[in-house]
Structure formats: C-alpha cells, structure tokens
N, C-alpha and C positions, 0 to 999 in steps of 0.2 A: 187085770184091767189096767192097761196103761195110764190115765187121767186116777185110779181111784189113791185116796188118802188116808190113812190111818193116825191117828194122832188122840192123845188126849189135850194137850194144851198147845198152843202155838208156836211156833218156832223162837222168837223171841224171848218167851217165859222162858221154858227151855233151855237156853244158851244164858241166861239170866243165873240160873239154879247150876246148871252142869260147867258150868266156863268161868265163874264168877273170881277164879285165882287169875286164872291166864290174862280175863279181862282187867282186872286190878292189875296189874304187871306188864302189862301193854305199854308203848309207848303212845300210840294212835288208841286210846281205846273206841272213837267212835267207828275207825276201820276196823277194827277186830271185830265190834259190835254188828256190823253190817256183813263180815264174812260169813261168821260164825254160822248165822239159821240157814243159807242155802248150803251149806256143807251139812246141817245139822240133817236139815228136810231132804235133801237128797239119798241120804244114805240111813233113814230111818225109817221114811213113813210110806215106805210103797208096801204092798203086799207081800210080793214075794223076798223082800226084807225082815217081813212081820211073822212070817212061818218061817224063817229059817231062824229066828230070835224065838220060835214056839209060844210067840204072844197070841197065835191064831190056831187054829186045826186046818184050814184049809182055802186056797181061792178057787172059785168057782166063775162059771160063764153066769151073764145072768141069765141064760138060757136054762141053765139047772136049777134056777132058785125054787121054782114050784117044787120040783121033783123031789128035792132035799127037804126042802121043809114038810112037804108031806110024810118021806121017811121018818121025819121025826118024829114026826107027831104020832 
C-alpha cells in the first residue's frame, strides 16, 4: 500500500530518543531537529520497509484481508 504507515510512535519522539547525540552536537539544532523525522519516516515506516526489518510477516492487498483472516481463524 503506497499511502499505508506503520509506526509506534511519531517521528519526532523518535528522532528525540534515536538522534538525541547528533542533535546535542548540532550546530543548527532546530534544522537537524526538522530534518531528522522526514528522513526518519521515509525510510522506516512503509511496509515494505517493515518486512524486510521482519517487524511484519507480510503486505497484503486489502483485497486479501477477508481471505487471510479466515485462513486464520
């Protein structure tokens, strides 16, 4: 799914928790602070980002979701 997202917390948290050296050591820290989460969200929270980081098992159309879930169950 092009538009979908996968995230536990926001991009901001995020770069807060995971950058918090880089951004202390800035010169600009509120441009680092602004670059950071579109770099972070770009390259973290799509799906097929998320299976290949094995955070998921699988994307699916949602045209399969009936089908799947019924497998499961």
């Amino acid at each position: 799914m092009p538009g979908a997202e996968i995230a536990v917390m926001g991009p901001e948290a995020v770069v807060g928790l995971l950058h918090r050296r880089e951004l202390a050591a800035a010169n600009d820290q509120t441009a680092a602070r602004a670059a950071l989460p579109d770099d972070y969200w770009s390259r973290t929270t799509t799906p097929s980002q998320a299976a290949g980081l094995g955070l998921i098992d699988d994307v699916i159309e949602p045209q399969e979701t009936r089908d799947r879930l019924a497998c499961a169950l």
